[in-house]
C-alpha positions in Angstrom: 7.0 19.2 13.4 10.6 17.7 12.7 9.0 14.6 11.1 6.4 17.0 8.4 10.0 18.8 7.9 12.0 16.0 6.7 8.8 14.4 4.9 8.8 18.0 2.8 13.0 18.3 2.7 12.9 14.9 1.2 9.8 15.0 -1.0 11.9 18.2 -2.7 15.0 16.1 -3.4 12.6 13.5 -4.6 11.3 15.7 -6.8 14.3 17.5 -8.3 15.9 14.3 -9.1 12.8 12.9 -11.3 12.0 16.5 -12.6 15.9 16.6 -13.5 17.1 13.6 -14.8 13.4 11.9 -15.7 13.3 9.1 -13.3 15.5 7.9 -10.7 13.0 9.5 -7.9 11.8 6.5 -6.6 14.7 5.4 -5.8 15.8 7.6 -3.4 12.0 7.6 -2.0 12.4 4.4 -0.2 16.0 4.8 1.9 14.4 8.3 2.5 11.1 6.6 4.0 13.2 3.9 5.5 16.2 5.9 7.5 14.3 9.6 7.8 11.0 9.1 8.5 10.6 5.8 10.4 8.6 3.4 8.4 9.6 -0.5 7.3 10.9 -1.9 4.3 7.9 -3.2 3.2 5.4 0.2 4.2 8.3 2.4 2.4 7.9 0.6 -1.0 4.0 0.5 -0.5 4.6 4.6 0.0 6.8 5.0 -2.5 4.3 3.3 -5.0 1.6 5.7 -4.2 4.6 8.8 -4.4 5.6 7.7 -7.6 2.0 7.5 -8.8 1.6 10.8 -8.0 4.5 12.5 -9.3 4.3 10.4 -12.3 0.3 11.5 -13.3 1.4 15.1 -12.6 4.3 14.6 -15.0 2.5 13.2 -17.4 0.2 16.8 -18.2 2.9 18.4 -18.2 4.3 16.3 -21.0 0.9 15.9 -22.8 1.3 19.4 -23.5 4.6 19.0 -24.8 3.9 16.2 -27.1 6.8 13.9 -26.2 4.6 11.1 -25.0 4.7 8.4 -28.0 1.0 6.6 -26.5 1.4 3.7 -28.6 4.7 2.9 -27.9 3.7 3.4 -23.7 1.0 1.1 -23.6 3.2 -1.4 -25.3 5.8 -1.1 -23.2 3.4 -1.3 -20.4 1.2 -4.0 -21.5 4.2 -6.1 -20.9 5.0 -5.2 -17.6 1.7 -5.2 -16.1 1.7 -8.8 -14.8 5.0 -8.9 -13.2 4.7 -5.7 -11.8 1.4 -7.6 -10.0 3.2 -10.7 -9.2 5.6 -9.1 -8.1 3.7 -6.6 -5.7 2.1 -9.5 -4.1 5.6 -11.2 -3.3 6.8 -8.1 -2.2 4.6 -8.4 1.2 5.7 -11.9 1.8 9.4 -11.4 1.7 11.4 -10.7 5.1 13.0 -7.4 5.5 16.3 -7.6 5.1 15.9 -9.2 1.9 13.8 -6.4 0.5 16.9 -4.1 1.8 19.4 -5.9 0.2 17.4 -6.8 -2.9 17.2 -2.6 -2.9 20.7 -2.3 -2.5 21.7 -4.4 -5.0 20.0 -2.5 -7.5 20.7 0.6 -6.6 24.1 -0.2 -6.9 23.7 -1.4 -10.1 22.3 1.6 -11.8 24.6 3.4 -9.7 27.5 1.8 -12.0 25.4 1.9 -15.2 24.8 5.7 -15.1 29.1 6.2 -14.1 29.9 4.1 -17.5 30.5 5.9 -20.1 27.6 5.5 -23.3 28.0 3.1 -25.4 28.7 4.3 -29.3 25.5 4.0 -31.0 25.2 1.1 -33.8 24.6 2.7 -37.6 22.7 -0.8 -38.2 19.5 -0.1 -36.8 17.8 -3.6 -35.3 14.9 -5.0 -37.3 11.7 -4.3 -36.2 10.9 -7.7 -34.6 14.0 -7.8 -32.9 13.4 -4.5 -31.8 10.0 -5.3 -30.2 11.6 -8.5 -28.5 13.8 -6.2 -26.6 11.0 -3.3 -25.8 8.7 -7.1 -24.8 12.1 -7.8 -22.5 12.5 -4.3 -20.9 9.1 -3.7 -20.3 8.8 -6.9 -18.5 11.7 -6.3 -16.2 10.5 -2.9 -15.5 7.4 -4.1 -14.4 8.8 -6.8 -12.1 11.3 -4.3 -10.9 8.4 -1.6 -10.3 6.1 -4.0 -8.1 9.1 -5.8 -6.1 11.0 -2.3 -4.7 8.4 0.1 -5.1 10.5 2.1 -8.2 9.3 3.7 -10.3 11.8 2.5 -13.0 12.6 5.6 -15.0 16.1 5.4 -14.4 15.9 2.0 -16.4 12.7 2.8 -18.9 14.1 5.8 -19.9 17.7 3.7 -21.5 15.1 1.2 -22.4 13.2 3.4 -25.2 16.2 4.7 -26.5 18.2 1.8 -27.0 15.5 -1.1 -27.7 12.7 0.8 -29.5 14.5 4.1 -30.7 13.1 7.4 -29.2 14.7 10.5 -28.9 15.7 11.2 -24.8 12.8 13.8 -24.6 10.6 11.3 -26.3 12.0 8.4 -24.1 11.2 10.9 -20.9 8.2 11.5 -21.5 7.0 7.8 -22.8 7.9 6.3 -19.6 6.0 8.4 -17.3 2.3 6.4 -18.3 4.6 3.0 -18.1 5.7 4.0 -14.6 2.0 5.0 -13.9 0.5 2.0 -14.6 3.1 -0.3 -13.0 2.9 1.4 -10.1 -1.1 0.9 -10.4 -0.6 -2.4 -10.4 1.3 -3.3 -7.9 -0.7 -1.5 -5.3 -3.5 -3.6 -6.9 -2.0 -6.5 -5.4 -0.6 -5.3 -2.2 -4.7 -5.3 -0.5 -4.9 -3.4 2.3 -1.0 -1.9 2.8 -1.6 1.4 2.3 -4.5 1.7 4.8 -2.0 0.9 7.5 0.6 4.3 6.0 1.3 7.0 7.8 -0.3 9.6 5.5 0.8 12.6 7.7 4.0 11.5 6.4 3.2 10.4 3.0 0.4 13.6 2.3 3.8 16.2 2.5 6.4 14.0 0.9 4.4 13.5 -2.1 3.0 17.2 -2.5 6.8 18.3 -2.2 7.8 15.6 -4.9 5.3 16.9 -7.1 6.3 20.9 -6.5 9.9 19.3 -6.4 9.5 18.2 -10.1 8.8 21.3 -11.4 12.1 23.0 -9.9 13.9 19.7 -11.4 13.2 20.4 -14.8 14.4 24.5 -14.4 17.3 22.9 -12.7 18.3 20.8 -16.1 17.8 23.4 -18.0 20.9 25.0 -16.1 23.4 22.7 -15.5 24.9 19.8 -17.8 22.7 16.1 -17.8 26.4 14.5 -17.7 26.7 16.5 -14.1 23.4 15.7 -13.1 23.5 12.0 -13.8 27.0 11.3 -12.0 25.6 13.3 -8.8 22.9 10.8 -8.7 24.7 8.2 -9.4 27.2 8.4 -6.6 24.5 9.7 -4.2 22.9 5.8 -5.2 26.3 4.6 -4.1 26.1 5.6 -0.9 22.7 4.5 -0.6 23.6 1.0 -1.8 26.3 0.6 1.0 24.1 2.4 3.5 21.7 -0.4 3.1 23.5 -3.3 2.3 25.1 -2.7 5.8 21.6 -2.7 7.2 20.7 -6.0 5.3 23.5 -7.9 6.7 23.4 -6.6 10.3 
């Protein structure tokens, strides 16, 4: 009973974060996996893979409806991550723990940092289109990578991504990255055989139905209160989670 209580408590907060800010969900997924509910480094990014998934297809009507989703622009941006989000997801099995741990905590405390900067003034040269579908190439790639490695889904760097290197609007950018995010994540469990036969799914089952229901709350929850608040809550909440599991890398 305690364990389907946590798996729903922190399916919610996974869900409020990526209804709220548009990505970053994933993120918190794993430590939550990890330090709350009991499974390994490796099984919490297979998880979290399947959570994002989830979350991500059930974003994704949501937005249809709305019309932010720019399709060409998404399968772009995903065509370009798709191989290193498989090469990736087929390292990520092979690598010992603690790396995967402090590989996690690195970047969580790197997006940690980029979300407390302050924005960057925005350029009144727009680039030229080829150098702007280098950088979209660039992005999409990393994503990917990023995507099958840790088990993110990457929103937190996609959604930057399509505002800065191929000029979306933020509710456009939103939107656009939920099908990249889908199909990374597709990918990498692609390559990753058999790991989520061996998942816990009375664990997984309620963490990702919460996530999705959580979602929904996330986006009231904007609504309310200011994205500047939002992003710095998350972004020292990431700062803890970087030192929680850096600790845990090195020990």
């Amino acid at each position: 009973m305690t364990t389907l209580l946590l798996a729903l408590a922190a399916g919610a907060v996974v869900g409020l974060v990526l209804g709220g800010l548009g990505g970053g969900g994933g993120i918190l997924a794993v430590p939550a996996l990890i330090y709350l509910l009991g499974l390994s480094p490796a099984a919490a990014t297979t998880a979290a893979l399947l959570i994002v998934l989830a979350t991500s297809i059930s974003a994704i009507v949501a937005h249809m409806k709305a019309g932010t989703i720019r399709w060409r622009t998404a399968l772009a941006f995903a065509a370009a991550g798709l191989l290193p989000a498989a090469l990736t997801g087929a390292a990520a099995a092979k690598l010992p723990q603690n790396v995967l741990t402090a590989a996690f905590a690195l970047v969580a405390a790197l997006a940690a940092v980029r979300m407390l900067r302050p924005p960057r003034p925005v350029s009144a040269d727009a680039p030229a289109p080829g150098a702007r579908r280098g950088r979209a190439a660039a992005s999409g790639a990393g994503l990917g990578a990023l995507t099958g490695l840790l088990g993110v889904g990457g929103g937190f760097l996609a959604v930057p991504a399509l505002v800065g290197a191929v000029g979306l609007t933020m509710e456009a950018a939103i939107g656009t990255s939920l099908p990249v995010i889908a199909v990374n994540a597709s990918a990498s469990l692609a390559t990753r055989g058999g790991g989520a036969a061996g998942l816990d799914w009375a664990v997984i089952a309620p963490f990702t139905a919460a996530a999705v229901l959580g979602a929904w709350d996330g986006k009231r929850l904007a609504a309310r209160l200011s994205g500047a608040v939002l992003q710095r809550t998350f972004a020292v909440l990431l700062l803890a989670v970087a030192a929680v599991m850096g600790v845990d890398a090195l020990l």
